[in-house]
ZAGUDREN-312819 format. One record per atom (N, C-alpha, C, O): x, y, z. Coordinates in steps of 0.02 Angstrom, whole numbers, padded with zeros to 5 digits, always signed. Atoms other than C-alpha are relative to their C-alpha. Layout:
XYZ ...
REM end
This chain:
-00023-00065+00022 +04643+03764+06354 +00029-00001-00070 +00025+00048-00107 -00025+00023+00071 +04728+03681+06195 -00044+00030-00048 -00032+00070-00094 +00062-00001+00061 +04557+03680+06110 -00010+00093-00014 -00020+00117-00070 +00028-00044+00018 +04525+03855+06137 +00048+00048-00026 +00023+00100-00048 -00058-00025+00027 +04696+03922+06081 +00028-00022-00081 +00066+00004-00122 -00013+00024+00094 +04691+03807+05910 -00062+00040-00016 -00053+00076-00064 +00047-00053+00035 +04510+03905+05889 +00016+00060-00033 +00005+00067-00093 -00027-00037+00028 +04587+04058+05875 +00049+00008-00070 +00046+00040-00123 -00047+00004+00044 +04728+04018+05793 -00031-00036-00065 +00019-00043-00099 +00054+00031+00044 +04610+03935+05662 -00028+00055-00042 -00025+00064-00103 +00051-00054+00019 +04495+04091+05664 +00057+00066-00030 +00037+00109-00068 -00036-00032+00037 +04649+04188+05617 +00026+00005-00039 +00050+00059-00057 -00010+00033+00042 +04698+04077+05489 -00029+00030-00040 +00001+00070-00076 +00039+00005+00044 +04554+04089+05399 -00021+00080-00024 -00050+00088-00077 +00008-00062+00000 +04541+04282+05412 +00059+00021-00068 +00043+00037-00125 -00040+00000+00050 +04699+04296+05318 -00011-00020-00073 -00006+00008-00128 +00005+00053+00076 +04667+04163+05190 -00061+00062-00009 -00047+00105-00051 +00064-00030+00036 +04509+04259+05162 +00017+00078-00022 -00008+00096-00075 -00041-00047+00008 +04604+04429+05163 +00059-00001-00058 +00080+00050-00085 -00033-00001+00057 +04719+04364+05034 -00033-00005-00059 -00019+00030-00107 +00055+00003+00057 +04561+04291+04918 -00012+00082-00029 -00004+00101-00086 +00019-00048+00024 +04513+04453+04915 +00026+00055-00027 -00004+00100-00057 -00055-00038+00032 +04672+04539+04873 +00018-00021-00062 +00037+00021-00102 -00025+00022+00044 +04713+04419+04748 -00077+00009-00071 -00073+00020-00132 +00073-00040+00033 +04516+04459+04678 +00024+00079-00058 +00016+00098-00116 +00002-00079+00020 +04574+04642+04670 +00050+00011-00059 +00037+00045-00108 -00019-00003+00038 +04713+04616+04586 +00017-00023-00081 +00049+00003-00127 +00030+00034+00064 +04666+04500+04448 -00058+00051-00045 -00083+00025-00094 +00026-00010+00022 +04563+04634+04399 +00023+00082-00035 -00005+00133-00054 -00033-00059+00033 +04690+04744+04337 +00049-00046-00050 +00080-00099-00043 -00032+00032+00069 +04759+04719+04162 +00070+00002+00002 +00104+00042+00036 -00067+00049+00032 +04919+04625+04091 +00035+00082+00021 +00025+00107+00077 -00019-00053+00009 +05004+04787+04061 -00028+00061-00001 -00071+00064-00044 +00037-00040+00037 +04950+04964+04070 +00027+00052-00064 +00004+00105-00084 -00030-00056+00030 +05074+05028+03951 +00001-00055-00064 +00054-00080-00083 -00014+00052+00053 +05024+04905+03804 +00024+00049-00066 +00061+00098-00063 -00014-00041+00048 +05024+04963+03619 -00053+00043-00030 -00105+00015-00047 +00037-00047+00010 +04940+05133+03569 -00076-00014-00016 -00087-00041-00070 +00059+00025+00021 +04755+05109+03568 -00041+00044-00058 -00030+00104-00054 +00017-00043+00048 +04663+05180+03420 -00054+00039+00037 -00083+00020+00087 +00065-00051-00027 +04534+05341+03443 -00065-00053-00017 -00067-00098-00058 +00064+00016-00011 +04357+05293+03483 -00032+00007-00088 -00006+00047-00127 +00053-00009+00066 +04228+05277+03315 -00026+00059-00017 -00024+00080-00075 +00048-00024-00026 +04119+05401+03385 +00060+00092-00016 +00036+00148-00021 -00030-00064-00016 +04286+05538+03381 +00040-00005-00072 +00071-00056-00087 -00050+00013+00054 +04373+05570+03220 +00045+00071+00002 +00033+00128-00017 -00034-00045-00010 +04525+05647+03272 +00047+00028-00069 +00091+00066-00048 -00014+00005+00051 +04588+05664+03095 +00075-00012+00005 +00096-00054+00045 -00088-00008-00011 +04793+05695+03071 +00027+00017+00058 +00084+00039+00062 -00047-00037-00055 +04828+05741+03233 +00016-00049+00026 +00069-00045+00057 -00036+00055-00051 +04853+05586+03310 +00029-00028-00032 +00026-00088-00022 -00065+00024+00024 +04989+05555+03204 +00058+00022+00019 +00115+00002+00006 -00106-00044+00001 +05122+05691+03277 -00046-00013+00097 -00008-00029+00142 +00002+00016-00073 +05003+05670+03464 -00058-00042+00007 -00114-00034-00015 +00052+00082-00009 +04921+05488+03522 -00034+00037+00065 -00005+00049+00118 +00040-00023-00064 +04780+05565+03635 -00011-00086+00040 -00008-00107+00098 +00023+00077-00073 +04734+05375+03689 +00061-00033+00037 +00058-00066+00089 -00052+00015-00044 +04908+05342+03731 +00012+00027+00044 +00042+00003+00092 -00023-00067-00049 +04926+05486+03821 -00042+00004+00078 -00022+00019+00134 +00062+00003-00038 +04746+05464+03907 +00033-00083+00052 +00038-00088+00113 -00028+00064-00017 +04815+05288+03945 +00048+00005+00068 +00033-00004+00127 -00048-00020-00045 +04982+05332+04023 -00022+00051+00069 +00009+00049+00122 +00019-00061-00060 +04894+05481+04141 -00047-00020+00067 -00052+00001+00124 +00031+00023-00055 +04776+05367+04209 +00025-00053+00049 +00006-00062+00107 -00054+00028-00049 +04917+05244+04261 +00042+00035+00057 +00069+00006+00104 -00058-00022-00033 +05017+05386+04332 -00048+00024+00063 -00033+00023+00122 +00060-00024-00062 +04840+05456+04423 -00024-00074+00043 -00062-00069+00091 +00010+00059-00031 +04822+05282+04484 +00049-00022+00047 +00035-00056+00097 -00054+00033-00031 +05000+05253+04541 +00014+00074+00071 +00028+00072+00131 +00006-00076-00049 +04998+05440+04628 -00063-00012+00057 -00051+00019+00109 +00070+00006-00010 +04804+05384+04697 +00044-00048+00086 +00045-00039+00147 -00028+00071-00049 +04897+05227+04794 +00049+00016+00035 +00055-00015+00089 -00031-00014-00060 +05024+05306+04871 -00005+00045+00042 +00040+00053+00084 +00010-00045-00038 +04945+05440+04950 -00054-00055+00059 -00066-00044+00118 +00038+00044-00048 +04833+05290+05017 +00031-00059+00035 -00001-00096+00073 -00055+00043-00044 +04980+05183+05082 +00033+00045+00046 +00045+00021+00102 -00029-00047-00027 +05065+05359+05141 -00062+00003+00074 -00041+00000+00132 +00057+00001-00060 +04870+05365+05260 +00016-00054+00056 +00023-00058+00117 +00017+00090-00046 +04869+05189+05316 +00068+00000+00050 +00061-00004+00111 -00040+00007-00034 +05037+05186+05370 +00023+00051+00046 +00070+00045+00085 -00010-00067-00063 +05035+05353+05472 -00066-00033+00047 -00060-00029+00108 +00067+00028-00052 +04855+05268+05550 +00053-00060+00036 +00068-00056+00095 -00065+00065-00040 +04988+05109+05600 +00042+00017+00027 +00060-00026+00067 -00048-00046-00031 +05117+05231+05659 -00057+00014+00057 -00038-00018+00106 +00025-00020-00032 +04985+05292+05760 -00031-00032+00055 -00051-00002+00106 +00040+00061-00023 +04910+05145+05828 +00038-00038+00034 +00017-00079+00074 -00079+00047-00030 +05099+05072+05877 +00023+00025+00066 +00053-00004+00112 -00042-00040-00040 +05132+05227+05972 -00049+00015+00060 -00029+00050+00107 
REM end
């Protein structure tokens, strides 16, 4: 019975470990900082003087951090009402 109780416990091991690979995947694939220093306008856009009194790419920058950080907790707010649900 030993043997078939270290299987598991083995097979759950390895679930994890492989569950962390792939977390640690996900998150390696988000940059250093997202609030580095102001990125210049595109080639392609010549915003002339204006992005001297307003930084559209900083701005663009910051909105997609905040739509990202807003994104994630409405998807931790799910999960953990599905685990609430699942407990009860």
């Amino acid at each position: 019975m030993e043997s078939i109780g270290e299987f598991f416990v083995e097979l759950i091991n390895l679930c994890i470990a492989g569950i962390g690979a792939v977390l640690t995947g996900l998150i390696m694939l988000f940059p250093q900082s997202p609030f580095s220093a102001p990125a210049a306008p595109p080639a392609g856009v010549d915003l002339g003087y204006i992005t001297w009194v307003i930084d559209f790419p900083t701005m663009l920058t910051h909105f997609g951090a905040f739509l990202a950080a807003v994104i994630t907790y409405y998807g931790i707010r799910v999960i953990a009402r599905w685990i609430k649900m699942v407990r009860s």
